[in-house]
N, CA, C and O of each residue as an XYZ file, in Angstrom:
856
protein
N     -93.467     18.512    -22.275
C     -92.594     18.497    -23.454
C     -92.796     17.199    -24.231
O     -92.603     16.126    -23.660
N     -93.169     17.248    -25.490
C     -93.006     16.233    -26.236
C     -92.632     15.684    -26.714
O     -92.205     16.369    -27.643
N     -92.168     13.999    -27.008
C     -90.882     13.446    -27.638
C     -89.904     14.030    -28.467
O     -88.683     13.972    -28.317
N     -90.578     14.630    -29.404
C     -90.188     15.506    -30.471
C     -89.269     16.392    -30.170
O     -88.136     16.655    -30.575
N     -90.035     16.827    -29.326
C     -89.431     18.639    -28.865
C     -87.817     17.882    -28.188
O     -86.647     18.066    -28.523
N     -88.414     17.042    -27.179
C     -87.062     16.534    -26.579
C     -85.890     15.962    -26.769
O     -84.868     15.938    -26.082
N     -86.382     15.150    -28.581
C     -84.950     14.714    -28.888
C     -84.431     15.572    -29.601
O     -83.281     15.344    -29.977
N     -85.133     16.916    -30.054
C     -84.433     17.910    -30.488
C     -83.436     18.557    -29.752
O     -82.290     18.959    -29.954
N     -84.175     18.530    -28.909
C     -82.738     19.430    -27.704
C     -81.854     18.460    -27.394
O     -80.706     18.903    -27.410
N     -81.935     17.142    -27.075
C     -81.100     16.552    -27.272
C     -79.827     16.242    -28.005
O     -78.666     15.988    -27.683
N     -80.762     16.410    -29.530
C     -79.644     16.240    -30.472
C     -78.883     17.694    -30.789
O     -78.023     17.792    -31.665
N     -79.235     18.590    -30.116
C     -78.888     19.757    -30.269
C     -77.337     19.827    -29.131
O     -76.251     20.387    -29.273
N     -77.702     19.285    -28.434
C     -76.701     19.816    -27.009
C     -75.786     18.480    -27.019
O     -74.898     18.442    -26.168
N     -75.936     17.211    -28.039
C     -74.996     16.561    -28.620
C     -74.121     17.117    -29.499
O     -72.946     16.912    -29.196
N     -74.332     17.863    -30.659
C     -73.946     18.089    -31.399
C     -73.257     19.564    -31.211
O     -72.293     19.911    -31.894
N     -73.977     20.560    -30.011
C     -72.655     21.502    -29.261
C     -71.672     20.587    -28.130
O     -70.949     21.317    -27.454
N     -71.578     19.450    -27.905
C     -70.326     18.912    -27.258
C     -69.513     18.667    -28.233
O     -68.347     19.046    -28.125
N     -69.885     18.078    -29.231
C     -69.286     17.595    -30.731
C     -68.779     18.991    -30.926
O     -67.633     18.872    -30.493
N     -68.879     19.972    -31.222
C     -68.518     21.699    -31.333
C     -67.294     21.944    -30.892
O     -66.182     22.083    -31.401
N     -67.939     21.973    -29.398
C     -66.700     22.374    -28.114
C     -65.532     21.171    -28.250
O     -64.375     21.585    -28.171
N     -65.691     19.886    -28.424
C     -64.348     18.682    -28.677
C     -63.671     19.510    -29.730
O     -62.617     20.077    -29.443
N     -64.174     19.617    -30.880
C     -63.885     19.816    -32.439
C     -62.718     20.878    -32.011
O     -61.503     20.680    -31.984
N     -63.525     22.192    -31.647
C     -62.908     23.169    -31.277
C     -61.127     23.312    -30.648
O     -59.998     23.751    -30.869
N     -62.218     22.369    -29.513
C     -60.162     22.267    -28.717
C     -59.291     21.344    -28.981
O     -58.246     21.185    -28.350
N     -59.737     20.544    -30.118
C     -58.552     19.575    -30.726
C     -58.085     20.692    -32.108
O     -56.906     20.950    -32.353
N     -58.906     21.088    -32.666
C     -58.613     22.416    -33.643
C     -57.425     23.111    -33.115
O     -56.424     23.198    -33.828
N     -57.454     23.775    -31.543
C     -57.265     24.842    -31.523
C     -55.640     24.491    -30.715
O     -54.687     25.243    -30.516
N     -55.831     23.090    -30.397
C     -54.337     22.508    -29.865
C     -53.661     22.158    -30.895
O     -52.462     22.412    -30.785
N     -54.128     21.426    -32.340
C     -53.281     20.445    -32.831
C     -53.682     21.083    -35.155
O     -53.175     20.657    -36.193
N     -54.713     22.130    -34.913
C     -54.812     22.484    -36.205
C     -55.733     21.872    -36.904
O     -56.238     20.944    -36.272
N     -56.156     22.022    -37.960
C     -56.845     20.880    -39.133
C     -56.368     19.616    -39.357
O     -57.013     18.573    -39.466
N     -54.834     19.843    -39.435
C     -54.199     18.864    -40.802
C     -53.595     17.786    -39.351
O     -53.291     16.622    -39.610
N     -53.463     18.359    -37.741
C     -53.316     17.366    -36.808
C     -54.287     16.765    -36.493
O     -54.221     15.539    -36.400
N     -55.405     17.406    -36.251
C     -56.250     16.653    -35.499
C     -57.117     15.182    -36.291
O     -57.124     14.977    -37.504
N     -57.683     14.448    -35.414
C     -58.425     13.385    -35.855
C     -59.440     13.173    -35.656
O     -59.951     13.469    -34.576
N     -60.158     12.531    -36.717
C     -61.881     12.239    -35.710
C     -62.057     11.366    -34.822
O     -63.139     11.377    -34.234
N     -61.139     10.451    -34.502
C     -60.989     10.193    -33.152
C     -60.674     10.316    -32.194
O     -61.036      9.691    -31.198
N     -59.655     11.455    -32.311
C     -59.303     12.796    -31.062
C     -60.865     13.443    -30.721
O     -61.350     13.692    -29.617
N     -61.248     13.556    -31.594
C     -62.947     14.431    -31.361
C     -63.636     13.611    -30.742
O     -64.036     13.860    -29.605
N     -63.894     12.536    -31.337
C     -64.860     11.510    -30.639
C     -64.501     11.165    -28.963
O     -65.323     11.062    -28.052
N     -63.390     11.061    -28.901
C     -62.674     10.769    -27.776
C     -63.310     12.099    -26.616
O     -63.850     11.902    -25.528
N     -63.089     13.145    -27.137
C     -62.840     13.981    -26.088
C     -64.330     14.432    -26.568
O     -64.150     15.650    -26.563
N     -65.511     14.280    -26.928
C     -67.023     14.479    -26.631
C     -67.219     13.272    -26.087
O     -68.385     12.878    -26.059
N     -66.473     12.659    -25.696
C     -66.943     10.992    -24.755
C     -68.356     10.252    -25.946
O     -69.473      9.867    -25.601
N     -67.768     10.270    -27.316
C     -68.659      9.451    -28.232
C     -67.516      8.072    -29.121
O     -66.286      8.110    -29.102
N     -68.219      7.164    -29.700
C     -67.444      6.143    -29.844
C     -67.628      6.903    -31.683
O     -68.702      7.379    -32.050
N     -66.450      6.862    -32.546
C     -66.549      7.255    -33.650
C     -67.168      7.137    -34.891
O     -67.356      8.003    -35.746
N     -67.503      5.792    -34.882
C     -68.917      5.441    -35.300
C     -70.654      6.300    -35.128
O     -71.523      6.436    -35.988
N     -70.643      6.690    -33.859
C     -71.685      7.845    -33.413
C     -70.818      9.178    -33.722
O     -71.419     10.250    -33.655
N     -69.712      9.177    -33.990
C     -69.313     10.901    -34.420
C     -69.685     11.163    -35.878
O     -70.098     12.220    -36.353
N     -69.435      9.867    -36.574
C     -69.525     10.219    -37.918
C     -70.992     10.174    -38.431
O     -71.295     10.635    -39.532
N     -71.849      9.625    -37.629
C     -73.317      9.595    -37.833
C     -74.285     11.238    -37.753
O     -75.356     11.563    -38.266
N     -73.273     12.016    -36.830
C     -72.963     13.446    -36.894
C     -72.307     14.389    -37.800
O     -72.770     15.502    -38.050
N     -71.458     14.026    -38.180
C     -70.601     15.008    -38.840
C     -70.082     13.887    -40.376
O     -69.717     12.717    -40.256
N     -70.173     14.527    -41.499
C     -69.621     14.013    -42.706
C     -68.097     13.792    -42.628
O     -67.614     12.877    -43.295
N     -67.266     14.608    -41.818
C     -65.790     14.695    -42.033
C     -65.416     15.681    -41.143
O     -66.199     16.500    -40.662
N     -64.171     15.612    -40.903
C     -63.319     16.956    -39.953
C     -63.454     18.446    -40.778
O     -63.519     19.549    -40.236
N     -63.472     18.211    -41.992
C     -63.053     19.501    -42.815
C     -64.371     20.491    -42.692
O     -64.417     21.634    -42.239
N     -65.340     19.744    -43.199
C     -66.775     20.073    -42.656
C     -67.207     21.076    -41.742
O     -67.616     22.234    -41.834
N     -66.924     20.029    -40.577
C     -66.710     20.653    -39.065
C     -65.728     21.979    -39.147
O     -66.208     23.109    -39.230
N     -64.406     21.748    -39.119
C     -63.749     22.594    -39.636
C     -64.409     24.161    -39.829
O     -64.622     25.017    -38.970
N     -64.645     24.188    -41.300
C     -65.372     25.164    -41.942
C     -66.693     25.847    -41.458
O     -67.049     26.983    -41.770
N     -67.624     24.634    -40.327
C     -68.817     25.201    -39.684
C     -68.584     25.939    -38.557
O     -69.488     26.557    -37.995
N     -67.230     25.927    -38.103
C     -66.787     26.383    -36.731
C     -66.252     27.558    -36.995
O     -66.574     28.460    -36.221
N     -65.414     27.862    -37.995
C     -64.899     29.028    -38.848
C     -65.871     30.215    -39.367
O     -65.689     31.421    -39.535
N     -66.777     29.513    -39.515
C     -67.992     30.200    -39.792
C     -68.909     30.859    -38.594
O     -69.650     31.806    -38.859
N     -68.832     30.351    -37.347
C     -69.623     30.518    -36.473
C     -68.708     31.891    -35.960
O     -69.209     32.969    -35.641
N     -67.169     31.552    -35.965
C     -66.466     32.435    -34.971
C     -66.656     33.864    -35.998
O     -66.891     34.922    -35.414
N     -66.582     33.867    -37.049
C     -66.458     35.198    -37.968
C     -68.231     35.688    -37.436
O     -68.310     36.888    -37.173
N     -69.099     35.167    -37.331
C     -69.708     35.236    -37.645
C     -70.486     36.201    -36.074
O     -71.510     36.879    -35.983
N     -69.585     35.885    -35.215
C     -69.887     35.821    -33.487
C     -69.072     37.262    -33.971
O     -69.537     38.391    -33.814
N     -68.101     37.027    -34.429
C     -67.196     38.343    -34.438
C     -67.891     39.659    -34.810
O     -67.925     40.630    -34.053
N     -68.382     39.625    -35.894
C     -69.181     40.556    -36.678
C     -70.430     41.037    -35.702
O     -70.489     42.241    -35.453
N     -71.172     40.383    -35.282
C     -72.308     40.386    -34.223
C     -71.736     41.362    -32.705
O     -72.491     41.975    -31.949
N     -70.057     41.251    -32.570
C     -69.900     41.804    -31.721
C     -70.154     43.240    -31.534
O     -70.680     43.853    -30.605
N     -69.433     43.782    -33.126
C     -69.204     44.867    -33.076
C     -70.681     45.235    -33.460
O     -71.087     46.294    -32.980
N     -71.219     44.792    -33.953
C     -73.078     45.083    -34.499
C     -73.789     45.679    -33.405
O     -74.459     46.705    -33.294
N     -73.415     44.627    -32.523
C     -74.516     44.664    -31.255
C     -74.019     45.534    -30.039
O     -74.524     45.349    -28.932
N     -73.126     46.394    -30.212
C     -72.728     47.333    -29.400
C     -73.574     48.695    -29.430
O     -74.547     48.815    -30.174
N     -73.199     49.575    -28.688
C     -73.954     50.493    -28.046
C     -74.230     51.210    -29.292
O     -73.460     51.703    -30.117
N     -76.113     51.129    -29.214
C     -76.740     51.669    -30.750
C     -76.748     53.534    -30.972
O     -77.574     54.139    -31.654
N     -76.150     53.862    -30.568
C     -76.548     55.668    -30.187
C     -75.477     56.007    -31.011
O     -75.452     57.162    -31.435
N     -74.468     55.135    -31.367
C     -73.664     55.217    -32.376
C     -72.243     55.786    -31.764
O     -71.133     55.443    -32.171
N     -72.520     56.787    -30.631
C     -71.751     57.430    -29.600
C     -70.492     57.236    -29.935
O     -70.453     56.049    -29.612
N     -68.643     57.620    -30.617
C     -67.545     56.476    -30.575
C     -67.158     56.285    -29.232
O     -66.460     55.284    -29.072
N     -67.344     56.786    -28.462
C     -66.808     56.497    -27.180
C     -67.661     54.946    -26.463
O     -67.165     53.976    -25.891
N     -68.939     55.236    -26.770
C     -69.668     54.026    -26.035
C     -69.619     52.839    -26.797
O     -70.141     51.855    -26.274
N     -69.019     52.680    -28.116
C     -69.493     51.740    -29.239
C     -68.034     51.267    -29.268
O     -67.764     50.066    -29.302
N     -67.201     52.118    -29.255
C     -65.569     51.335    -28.766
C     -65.518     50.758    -27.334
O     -64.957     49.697    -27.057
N     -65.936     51.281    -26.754
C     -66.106     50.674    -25.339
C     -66.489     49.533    -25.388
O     -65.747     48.553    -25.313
N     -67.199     49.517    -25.466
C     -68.796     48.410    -25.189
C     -68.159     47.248    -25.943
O     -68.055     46.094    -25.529
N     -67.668     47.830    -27.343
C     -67.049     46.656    -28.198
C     -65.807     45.952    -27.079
O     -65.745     44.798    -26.653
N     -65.089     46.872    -26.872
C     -63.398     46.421    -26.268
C     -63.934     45.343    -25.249
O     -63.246     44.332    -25.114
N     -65.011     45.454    -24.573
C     -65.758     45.011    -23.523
C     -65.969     43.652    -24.310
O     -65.039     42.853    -24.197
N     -66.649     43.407    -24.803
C     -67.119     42.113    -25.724
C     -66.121     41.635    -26.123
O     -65.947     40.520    -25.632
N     -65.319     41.954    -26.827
C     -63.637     41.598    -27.604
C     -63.078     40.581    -26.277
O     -63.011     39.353    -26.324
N     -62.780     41.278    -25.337
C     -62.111     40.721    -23.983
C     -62.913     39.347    -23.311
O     -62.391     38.274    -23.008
N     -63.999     39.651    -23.214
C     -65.066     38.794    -22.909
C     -65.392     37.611    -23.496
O     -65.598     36.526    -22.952
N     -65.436     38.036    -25.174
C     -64.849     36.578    -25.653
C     -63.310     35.927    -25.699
O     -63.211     34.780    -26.135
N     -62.559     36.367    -25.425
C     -61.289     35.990    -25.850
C     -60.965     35.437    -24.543
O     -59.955     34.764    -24.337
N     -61.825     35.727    -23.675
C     -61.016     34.879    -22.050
C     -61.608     34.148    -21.958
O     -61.062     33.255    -21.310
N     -63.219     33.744    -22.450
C     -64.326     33.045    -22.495
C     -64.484     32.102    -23.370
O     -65.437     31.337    -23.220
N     -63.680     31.952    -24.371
C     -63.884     31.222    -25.605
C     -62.190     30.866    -26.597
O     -62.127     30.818    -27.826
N     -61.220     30.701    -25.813
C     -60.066     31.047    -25.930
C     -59.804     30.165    -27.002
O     -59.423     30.643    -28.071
N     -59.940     29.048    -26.881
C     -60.083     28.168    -27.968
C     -60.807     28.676    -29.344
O     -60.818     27.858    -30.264
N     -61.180     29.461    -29.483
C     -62.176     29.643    -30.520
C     -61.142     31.098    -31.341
O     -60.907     31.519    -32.474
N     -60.902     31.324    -30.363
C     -59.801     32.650    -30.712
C     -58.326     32.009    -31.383
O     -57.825     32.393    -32.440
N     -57.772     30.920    -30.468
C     -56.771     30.375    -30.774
C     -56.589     29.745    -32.064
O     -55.471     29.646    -32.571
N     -57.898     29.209    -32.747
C     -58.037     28.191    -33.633
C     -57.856     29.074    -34.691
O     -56.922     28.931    -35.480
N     -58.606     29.907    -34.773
C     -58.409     31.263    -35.910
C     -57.606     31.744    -35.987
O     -57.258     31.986    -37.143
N     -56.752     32.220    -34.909
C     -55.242     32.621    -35.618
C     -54.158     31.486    -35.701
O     -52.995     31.703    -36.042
N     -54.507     30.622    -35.459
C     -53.566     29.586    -35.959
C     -53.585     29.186    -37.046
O     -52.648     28.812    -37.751
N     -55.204     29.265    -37.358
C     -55.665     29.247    -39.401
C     -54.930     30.497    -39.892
O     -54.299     30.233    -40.916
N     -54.836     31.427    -39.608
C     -54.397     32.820    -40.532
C     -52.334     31.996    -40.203
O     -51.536     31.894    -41.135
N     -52.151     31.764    -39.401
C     -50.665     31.870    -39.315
C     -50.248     30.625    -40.223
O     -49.110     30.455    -40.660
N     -51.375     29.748    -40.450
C     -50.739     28.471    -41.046
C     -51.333     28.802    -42.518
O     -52.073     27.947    -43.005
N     -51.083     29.908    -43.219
C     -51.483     30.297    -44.641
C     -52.882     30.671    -44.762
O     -53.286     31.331    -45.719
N     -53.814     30.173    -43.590
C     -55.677     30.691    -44.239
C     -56.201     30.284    -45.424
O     -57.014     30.921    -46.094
N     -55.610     28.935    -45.752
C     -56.320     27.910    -46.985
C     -57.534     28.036    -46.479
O     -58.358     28.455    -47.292
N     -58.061     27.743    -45.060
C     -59.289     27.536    -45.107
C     -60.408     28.518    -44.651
O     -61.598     28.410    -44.354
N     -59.544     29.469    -44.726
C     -60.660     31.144    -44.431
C     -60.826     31.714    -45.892
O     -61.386     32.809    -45.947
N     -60.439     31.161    -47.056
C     -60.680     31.820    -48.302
C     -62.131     32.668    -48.579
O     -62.410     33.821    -48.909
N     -63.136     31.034    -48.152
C     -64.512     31.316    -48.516
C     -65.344     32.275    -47.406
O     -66.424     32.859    -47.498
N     -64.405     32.179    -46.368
C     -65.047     33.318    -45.640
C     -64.903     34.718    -45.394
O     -65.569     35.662    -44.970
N     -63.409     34.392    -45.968
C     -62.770     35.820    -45.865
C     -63.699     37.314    -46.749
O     -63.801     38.447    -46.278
N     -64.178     36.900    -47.901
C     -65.128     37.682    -48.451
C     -66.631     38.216    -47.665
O     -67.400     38.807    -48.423
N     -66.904     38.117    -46.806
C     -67.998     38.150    -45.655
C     -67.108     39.096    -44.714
O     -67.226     40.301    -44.495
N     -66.105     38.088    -44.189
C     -65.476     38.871    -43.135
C     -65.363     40.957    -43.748
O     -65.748     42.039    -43.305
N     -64.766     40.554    -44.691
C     -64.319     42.362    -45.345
C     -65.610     42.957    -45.682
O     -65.453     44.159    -45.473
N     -66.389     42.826    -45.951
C     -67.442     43.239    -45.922
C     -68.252     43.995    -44.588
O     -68.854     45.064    -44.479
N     -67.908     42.734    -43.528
C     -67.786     43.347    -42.290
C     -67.563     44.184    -41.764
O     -68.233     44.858    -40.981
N     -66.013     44.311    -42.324
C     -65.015     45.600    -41.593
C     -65.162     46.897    -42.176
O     -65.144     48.019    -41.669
N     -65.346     46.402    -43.644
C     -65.526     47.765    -44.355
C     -66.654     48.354    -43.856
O     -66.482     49.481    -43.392
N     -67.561     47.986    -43.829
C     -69.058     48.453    -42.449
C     -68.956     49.003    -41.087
O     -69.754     49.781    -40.564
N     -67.834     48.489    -40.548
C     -67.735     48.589    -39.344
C     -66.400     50.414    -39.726
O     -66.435     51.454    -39.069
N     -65.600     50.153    -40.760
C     -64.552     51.092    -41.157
C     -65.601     52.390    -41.283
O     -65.240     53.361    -40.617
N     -66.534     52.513    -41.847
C     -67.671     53.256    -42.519
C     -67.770     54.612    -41.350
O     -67.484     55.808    -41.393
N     -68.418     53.542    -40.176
C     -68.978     54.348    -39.278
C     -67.715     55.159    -38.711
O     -67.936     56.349    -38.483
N     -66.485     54.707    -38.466
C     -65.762     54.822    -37.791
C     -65.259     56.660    -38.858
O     -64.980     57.783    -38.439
N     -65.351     56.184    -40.024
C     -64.866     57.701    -41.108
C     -65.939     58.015    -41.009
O     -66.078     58.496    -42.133
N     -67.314     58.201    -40.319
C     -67.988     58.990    -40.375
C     -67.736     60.057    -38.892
O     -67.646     61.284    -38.845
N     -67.681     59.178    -37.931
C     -66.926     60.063    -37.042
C     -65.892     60.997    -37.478
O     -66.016     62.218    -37.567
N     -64.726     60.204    -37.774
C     -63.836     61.704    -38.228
C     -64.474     62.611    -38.977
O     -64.417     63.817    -38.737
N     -65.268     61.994    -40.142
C     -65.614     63.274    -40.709
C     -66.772     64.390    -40.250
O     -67.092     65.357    -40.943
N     -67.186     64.148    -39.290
C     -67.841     64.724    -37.897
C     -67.182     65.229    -36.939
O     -67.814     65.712    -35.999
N     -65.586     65.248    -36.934
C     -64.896     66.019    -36.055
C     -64.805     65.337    -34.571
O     -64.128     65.633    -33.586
N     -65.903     64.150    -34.846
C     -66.120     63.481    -32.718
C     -64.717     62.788    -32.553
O     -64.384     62.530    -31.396
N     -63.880     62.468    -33.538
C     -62.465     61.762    -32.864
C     -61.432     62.409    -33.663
O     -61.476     63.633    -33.783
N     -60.554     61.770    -34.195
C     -58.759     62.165    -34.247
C     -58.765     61.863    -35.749
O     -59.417     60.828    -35.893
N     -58.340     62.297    -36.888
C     -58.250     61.152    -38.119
C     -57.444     59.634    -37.496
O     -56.812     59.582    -36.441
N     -57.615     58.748    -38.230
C     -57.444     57.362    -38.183
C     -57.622     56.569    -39.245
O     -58.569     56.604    -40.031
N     -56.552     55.743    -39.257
C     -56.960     54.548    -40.397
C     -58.203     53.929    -39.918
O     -58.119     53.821    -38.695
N     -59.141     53.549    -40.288
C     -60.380     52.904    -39.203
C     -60.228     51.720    -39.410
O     -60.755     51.019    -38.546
N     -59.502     50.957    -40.550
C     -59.258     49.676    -40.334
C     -57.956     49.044    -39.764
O     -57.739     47.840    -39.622
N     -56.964     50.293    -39.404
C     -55.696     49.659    -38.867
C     -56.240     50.274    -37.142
O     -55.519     50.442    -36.158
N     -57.243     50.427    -37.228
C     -57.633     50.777    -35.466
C     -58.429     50.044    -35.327
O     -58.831     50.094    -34.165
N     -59.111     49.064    -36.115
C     -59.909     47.918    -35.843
C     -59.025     46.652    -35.749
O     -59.206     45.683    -35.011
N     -57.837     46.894    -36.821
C     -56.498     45.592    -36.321
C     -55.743     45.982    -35.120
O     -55.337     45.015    -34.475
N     -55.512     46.881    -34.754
C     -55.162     47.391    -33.198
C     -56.002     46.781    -31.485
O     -55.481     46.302    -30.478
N     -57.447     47.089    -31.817
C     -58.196     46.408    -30.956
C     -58.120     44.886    -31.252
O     -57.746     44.132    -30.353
N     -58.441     44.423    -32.417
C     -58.051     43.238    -32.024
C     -56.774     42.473    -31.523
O     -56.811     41.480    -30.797
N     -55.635     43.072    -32.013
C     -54.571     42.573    -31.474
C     -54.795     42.703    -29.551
O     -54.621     41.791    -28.743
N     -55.109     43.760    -29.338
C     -54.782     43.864    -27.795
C     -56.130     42.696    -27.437
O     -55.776     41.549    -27.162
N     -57.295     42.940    -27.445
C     -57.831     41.889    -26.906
C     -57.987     40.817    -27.330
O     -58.862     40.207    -26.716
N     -57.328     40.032    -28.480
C     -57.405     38.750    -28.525
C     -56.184     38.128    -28.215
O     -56.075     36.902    -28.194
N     -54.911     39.187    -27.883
C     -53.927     38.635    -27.014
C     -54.164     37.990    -25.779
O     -53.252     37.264    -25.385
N     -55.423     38.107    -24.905
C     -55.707     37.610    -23.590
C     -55.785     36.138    -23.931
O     -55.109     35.297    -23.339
N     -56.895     35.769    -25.208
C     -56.789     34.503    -25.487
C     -55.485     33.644    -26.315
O     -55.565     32.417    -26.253
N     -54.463     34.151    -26.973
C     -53.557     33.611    -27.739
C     -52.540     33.667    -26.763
O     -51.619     32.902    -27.048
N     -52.394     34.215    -25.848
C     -50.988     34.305    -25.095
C     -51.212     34.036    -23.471
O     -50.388     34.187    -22.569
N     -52.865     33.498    -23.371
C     -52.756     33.339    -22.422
C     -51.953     32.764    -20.870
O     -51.970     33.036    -19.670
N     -51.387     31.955    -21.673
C     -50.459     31.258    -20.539
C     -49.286     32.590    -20.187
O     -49.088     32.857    -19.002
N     -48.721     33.193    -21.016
C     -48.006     34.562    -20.578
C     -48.416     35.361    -19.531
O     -47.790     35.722    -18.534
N     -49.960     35.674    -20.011
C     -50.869     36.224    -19.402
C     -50.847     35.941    -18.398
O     -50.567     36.809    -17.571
N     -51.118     34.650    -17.981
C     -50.789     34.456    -16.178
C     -50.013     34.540    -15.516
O     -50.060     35.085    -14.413
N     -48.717     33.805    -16.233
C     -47.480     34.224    -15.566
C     -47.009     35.403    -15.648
O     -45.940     35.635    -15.082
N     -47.671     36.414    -16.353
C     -46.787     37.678    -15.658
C     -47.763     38.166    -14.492
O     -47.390     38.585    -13.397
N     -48.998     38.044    -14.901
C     -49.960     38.841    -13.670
C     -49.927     37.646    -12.190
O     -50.703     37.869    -11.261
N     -49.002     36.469    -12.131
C     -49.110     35.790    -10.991
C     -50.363     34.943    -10.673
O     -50.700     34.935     -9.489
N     -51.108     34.227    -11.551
C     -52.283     34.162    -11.363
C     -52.407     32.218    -11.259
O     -52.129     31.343    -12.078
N     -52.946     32.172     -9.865
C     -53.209     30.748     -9.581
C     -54.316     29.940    -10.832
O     -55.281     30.560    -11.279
N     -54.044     28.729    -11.209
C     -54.924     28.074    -11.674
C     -56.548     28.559    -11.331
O     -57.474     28.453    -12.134
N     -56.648     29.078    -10.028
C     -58.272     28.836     -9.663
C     -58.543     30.425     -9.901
O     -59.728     30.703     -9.717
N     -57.782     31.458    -10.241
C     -58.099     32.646    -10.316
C     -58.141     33.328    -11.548
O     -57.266     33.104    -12.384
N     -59.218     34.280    -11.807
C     -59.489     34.625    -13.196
C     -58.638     35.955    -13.673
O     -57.995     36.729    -12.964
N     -58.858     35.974    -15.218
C     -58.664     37.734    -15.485
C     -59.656     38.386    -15.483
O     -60.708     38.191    -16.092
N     -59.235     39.561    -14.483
C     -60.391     40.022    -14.476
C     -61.091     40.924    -15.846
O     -60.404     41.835    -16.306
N     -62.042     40.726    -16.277
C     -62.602     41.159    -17.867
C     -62.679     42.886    -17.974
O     -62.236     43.676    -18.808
N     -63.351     43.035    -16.893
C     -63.681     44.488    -16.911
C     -62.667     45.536    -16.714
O     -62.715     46.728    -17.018
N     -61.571     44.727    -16.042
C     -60.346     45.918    -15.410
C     -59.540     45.362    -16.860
O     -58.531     46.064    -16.911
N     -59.534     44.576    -17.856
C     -58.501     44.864    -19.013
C     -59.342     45.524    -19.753
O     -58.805     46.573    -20.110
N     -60.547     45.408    -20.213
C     -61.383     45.877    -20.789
C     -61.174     47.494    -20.648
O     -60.758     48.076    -21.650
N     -61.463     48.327    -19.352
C     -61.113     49.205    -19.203
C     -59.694     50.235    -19.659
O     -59.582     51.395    -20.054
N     -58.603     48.965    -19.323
C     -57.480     49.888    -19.816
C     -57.173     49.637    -21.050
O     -56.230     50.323    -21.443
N     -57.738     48.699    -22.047
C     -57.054     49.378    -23.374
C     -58.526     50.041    -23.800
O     -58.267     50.644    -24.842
N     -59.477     50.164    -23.604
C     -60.334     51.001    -23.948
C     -59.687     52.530    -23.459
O     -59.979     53.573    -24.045
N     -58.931     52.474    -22.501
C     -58.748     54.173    -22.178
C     -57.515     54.203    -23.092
O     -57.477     55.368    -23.486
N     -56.285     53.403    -23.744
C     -55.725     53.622    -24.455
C     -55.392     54.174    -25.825
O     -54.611     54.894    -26.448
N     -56.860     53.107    -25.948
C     -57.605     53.636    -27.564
C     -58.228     55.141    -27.289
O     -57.744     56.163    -27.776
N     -58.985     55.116    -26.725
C     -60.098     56.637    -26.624
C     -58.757     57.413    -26.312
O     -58.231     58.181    -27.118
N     -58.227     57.110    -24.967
C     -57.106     59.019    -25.247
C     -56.331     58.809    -26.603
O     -55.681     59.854    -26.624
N     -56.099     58.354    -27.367
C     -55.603     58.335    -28.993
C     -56.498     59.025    -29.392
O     -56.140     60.004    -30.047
N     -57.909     58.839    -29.192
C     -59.135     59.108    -30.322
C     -59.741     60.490    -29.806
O     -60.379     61.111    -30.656
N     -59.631     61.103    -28.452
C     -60.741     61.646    -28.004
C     -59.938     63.090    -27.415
O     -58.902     62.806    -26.815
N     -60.123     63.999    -27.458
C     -59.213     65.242    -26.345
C     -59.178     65.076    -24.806
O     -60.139     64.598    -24.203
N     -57.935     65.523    -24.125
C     -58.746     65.000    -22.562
C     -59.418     65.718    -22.046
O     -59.830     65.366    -20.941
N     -59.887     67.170    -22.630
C     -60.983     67.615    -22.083
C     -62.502     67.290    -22.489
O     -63.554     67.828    -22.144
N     -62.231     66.208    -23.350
C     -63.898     65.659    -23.868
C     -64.316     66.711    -25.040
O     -65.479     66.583    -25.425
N     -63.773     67.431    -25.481
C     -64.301     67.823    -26.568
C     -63.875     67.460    -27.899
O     -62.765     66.933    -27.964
N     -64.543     67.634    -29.025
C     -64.027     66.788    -29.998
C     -62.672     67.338    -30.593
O     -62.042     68.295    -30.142
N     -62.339     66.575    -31.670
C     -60.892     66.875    -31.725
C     -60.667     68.050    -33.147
O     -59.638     68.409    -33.720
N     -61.995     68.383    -33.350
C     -61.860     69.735    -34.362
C     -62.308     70.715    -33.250
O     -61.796     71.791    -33.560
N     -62.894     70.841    -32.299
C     -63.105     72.018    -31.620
C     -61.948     72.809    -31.117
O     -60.837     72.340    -30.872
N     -62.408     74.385    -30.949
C     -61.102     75.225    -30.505
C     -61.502     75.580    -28.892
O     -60.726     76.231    -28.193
């Protein structure tokens, strides 16, 4: 490996600790709390080397906002390509959960931006709908294919998200009702599973046939 190559990765896997700090001072204390010396502090950098990184908090801010919409969209993209609704809600609910227990901070920070007015999702918010309306598309093409139930497809895309990004926003609930020691996880696949069967028996007949068949 050559110098080159190496202080690239270097400066690369500096600047995701700088990320992950940003993130969980974001996602504890907001925009308008946090400091760049809360950040610096908690990537173990002296602030002088933070700012040699980053122009400003707001910056940061906005690049992190960008990443999570952006992870979001990719979720539902990159789900099961056969188009199937059963495997493509699945697969999604699966991913949804997966990040939200995995990345909780990243979940938290975003709805704390939407609850504290979303001054700073303006410029993204136009991307985001674009998204959904894409993602809404497929979903009225099913109904109009008879494979599920009619549905709003975008108040069943705010439905899934509410249930699985509750694992990450309420987590501390989350443990204390399921009893769960510091050292023990949720398990992904067994929540994953049950609001995926919640959603589908809404969407699907229980004999598996579609919901125009006689």
């Amino acid at each position: 490996m050559n110098s080159r190559t190496d202080f690239a990765r270097k400066r690369e896997a500096l600047n995701e600790r700088i990320r992950e700090a940003a993130i969980a001072e974001f996602a504890e204390h907001g925009l308008r709390g946090t400091t760049t010396q809360a950040i610096a502090d908690r990537a173990g950098l002296t602030k002088t080397k933070l700012h040699y990184h980053i122009s400003g908090k707001e910056e940061l801010y906005q690049d992190v906002i960008d990443q999570i919409i952006g992870i979001w969209a990719d979720l539902f993209d990159g789900s099961a390509v056969n188009q199937d609704p059963e495997s493509v809600l699945r697969d999604y609910i699966v991913r949804k959960v997966r990040f939200s227990l995995e990345h909780p901070d990243k979940v938290k920070l975003f709805a704390n931006e939407v609850m504290r007015d979303a001054g700073m999702l303006q410029d993204h918010w136009i991307r985001s709908r674009e998204d959904v309306r894409r993602s809404a598309a497929l979903i009225e093409n099913w109904v109009a294919e008879g494979r599920i139930r009619p549905v709003d497809p975008v108040l069943l895309l705010f439905h899934i998200w509410a249930m699985t990004e509750y694992y990450a926003v309420m987590g501390k609930q989350v443990r204390f009702f399921l009893e769960l020691e510091d050292s023990e996880s949720v398990t992904a696949e067994h929540v994953a599973s049950e609001i995926a069967n919640v959603v589908l028996n809404g969407l699907l007949k229980a004999d598996g046939a579609r919901p125009t068949d006689t």
